[in-house]
C-alpha positions in Angstrom: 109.3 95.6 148.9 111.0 98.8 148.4 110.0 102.3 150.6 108.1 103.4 147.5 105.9 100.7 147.6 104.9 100.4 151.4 104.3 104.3 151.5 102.0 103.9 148.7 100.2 100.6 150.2 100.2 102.4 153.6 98.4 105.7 151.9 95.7 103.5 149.9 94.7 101.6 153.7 94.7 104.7 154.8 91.9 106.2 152.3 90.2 102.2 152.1 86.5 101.5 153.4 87.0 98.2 154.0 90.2 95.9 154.4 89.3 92.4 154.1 92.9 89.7 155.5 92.4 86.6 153.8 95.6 85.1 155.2 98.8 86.5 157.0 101.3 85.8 159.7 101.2 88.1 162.8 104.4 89.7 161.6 103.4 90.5 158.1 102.9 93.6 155.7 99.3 93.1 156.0 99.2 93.6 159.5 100.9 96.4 159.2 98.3 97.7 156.7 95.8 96.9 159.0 97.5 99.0 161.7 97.7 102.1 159.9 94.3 101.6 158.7 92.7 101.6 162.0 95.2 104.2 163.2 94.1 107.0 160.5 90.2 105.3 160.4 88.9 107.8 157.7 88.4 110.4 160.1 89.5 113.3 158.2 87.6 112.1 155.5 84.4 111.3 157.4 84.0 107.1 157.0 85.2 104.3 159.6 87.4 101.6 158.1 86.1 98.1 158.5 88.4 95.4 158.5 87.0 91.8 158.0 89.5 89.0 158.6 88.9 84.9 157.2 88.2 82.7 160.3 90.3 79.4 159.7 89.4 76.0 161.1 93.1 75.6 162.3 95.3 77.9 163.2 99.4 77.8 162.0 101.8 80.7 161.3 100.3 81.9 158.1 96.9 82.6 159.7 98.3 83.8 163.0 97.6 87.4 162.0 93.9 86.4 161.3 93.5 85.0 165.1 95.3 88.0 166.4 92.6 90.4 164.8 89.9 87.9 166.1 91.8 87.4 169.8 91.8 91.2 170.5 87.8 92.0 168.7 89.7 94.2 166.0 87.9 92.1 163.0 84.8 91.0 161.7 85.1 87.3 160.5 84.4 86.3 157.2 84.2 82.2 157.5 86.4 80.6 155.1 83.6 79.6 152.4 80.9 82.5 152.6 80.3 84.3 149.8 81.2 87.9 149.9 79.2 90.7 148.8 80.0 94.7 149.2 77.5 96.7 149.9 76.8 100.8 149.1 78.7 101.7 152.6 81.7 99.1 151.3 80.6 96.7 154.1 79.8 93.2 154.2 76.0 92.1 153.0 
């Protein structure tokens, strides 16, 4: 991924309502997303980010992210079949 890119996924978590992991290693893009989101929060803007996070049965190196966010309360979980609906506020329903 090139500078270019990261900078602009960095800016849209940074603006986002919700950020919903499905899947990532601890050492990841993603989690790096996640950081930055919870690091700028909205606040200038007036909204909290909400970042949900896919519980997993087992845990291995691809979802070691996931149980990171859950280990350290820093996600909601979203079990692995639930439906998932968005409400007005961007949150779970």
């Amino acid at each position: 991924m090139k500078y270019n890119e990261v900078s602009d996924t960095l800016s849209h978590a940074g603006r986002l309502d919700s950020i919903i992991v499905a899947q990532c290693p601890i050492i990841s893009g993603t989690m790096y997303a996640v950081r930055f989101a919870q690091e700028y929060d909205g606040d200038c803007f007036g909204w909290e980010n909400n970042i949900y996070a896919v519980r997993y049965d087992t845990q291995n190196e691809l979802n070691s992210g996931n149980k990171f966010l859950f280990d350290y309360n820093l996600a909601i979980p979203i079990n692995l079949n639930q439906k998932v609906t968005l409400g007005q506020q961007n949150q779970l329903i």
